[in-house]
C-alpha positions as CSV (number, residue, x, y, z in Angstrom):
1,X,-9.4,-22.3,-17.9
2,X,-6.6,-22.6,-15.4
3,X,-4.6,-19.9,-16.9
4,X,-7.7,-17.2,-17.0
5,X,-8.1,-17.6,-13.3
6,X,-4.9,-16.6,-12.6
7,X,-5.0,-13.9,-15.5
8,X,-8.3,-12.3,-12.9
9,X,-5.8,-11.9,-10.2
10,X,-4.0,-9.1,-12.7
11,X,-7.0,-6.7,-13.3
12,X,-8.3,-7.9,-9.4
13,X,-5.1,-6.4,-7.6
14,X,-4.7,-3.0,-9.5
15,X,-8.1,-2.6,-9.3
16,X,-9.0,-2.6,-5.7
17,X,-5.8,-1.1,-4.8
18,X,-7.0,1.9,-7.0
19,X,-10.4,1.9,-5.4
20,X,-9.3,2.1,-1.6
21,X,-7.1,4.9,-3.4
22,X,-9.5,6.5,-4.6
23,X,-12.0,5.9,-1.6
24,X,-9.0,7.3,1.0
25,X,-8.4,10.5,-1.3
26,X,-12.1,10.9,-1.7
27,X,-12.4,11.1,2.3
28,X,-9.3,13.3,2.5
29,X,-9.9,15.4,0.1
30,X,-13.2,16.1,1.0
31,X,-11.9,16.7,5.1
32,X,-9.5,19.0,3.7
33,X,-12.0,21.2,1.7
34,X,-14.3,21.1,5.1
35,X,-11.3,22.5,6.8
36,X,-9.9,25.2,4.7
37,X,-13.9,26.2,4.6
38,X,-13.4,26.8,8.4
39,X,-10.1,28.7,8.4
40,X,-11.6,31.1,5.9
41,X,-14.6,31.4,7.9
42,X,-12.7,32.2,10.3
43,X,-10.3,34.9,8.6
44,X,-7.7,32.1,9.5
45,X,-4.6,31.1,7.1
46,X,-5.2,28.0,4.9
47,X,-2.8,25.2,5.6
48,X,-1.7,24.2,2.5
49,X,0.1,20.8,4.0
50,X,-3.5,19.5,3.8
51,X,-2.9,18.5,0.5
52,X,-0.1,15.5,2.2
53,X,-3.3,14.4,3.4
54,X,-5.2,13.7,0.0
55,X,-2.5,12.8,-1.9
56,X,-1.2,10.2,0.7
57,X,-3.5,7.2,-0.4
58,X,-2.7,7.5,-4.2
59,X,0.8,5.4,-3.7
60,X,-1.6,2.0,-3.0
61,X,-2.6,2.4,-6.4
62,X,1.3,2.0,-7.2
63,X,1.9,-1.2,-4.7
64,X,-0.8,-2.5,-6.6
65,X,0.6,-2.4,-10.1
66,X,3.8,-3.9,-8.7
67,X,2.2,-6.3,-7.8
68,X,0.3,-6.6,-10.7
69,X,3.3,-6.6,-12.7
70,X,4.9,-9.6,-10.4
71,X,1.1,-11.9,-11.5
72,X,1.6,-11.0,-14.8
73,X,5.8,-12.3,-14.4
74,X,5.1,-15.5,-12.8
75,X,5.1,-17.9,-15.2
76,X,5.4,-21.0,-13.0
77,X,3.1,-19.8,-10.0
78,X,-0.3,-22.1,-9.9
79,X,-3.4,-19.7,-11.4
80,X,-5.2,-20.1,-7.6
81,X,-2.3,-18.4,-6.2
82,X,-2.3,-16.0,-8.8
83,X,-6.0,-15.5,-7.5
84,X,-5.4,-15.1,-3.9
85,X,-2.6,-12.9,-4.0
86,X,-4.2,-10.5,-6.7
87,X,-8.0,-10.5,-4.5
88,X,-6.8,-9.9,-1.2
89,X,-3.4,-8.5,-1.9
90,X,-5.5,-6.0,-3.8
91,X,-8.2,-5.4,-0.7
92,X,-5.6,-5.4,2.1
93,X,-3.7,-2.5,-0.2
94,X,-6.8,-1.0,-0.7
95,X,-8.4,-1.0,2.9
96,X,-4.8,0.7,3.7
97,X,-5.5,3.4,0.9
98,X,-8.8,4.3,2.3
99,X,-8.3,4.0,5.7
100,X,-5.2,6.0,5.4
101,X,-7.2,8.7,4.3
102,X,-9.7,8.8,7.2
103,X,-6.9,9.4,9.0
104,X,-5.6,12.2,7.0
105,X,-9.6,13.8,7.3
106,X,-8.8,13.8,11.3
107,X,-5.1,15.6,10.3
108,X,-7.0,17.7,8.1
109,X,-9.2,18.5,10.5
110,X,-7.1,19.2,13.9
111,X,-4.4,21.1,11.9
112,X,-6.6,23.5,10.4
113,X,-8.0,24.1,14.1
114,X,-4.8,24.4,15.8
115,X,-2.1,25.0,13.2
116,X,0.2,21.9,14.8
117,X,0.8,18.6,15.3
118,X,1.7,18.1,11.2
119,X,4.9,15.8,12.2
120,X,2.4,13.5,14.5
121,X,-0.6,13.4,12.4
122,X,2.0,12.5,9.0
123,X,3.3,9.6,11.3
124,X,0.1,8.1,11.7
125,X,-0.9,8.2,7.9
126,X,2.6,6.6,7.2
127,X,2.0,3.7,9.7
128,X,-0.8,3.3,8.0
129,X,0.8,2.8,4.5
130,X,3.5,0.6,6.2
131,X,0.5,-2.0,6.1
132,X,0.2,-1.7,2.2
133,X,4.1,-2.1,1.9
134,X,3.9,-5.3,4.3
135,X,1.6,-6.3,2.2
136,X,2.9,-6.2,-1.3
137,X,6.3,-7.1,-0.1
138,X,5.1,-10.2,1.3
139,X,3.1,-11.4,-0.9
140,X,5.7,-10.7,-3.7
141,X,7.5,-13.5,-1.8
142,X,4.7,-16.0,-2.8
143,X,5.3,-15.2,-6.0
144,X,8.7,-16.4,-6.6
């Protein structure tokens, strides 16, 4: 029984670090769509670099199979720890994924309407991942 609690933390950890993934490119993606609607509208050029901003949450989904990888190594770790670090390692990743891509809706959105800022509004979506980096670094730690 012991062993099957800490074999939840494997599916648990890739598994909501690919939702927030999924979540944070659904709300970028759908930002960026909203503004290239406007530059055409607007006989404007499309900004292509919009597509930084979707794509930027998909790398949680990696952290999260690293660390996936690490649960499924550690053959000495107790099963509860297992748990932990797969359940909120997994939802910390995954609340970076998703709110990494709000932020990258605003970038969407105040790029396509001024045509700058693209270095300022990237810095903020990478702070942003640094938390899912923290995250699975530390808690690989735990592991060992």
């Amino acid at each position: 029984m012991d062993a099957s609690i800490g074999q939840i933390a494997i599916g648990a950890v890739l598994g909501l670090s690919a939702c927030g993934s999924a979540a944070g490119a659904g709300v970028g993606g759908m930002a960026a769509i909203g503004a290239w609607k406007k530059c055409l509208v607007q006989n404007r050029p499309v900004p292509f670099l919009l597509v930084a901003f979707v794509g930027a949450p998909l790398s949680q989904t990696i952290y999260g199979m690293i660390l996936m990888n690490a649960i499924a190594a550690a053959q000495n770790t107790d099963p509860l720890i297992k748990l932990g670090v797969g359940v909120f390692g997994g939802l910390a990743i995954g609340a970076s994924a998703f709110y990494q891509g709000k932020a990258g809706a605003s970038g969407s959105d105040a790029l396509a309407e001024t045509g700058k800022g693209f270095g300022n509004y990237i810095m903020v979506v990478g702070i942003i991942e640094t938390v899912a980096l923290f995250v699975m670094v530390f808690l690989l730690g735990m592991l060992k």
